[in-house]
C-alpha positions in Angstrom: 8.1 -56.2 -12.2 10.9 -54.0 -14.0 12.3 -54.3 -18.2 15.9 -52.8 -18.8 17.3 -53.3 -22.0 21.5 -52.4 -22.0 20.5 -51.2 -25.8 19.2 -47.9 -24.0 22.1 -46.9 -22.4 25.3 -49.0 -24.1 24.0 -48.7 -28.1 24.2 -52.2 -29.5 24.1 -54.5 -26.7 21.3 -57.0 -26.7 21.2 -57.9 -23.0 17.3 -57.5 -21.2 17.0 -58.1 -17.7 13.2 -58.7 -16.1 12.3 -58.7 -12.3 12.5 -56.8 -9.5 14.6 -53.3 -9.6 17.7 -54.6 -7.0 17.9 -57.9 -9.1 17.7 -55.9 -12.5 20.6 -54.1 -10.7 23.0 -56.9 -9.6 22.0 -58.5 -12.9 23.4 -55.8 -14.8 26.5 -55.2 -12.4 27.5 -58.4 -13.1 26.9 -58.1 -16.9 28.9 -54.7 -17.1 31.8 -56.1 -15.3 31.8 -59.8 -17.6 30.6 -57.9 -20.9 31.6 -54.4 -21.6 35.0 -54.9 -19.1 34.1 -52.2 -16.5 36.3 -53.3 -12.9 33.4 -51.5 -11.2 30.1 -49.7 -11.8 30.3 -46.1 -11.5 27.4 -44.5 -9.7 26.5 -42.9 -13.2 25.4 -45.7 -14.8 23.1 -46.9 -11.8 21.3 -43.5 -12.3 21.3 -44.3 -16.0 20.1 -47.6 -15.6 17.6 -46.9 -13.3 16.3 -43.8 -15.4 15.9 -46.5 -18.3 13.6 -48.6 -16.1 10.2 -49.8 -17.3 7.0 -51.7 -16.3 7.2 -55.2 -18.0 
C-alpha cells in the first residue's frame, strides 16, 4: 500500500491518494486532467509522482 500527496509535487494542492501504485496512478491522471487542466500527463510527472511515493 502506497501515500501520494499532489502537495509534493504541485505546491498547494490538497489531493492524497492511498492504494496500490497503478491505482495511485490512474487516480492522479484523472485528477491532473479534472484539477490542474493538463489534456494529458507528460511522462515527467509520472516519474515525479512516482519518486514522491511512500509506504502508507
Amino acid at each position: 500500500m502506497k501515500r501520494f500527496r499532489c502537495g509534493d509535487v504541485v505546491p498547494g494542492c490538497s489531493a492524497t491518494f492511498v492504494g496500490g501504485e497503478d491505482d495511485i496512478l490512474v487516480g492522479v491522471g484523472e485528477h491532473a486532467v479534472r484539477d490542474h487542466g493538463l489534456v494529458e500527463v507528460p511522462a515527467e510527472l509520472v516519474l515525479a509522482v512516482r519518486g514522491a511515493l511512500v509506504d502508507a
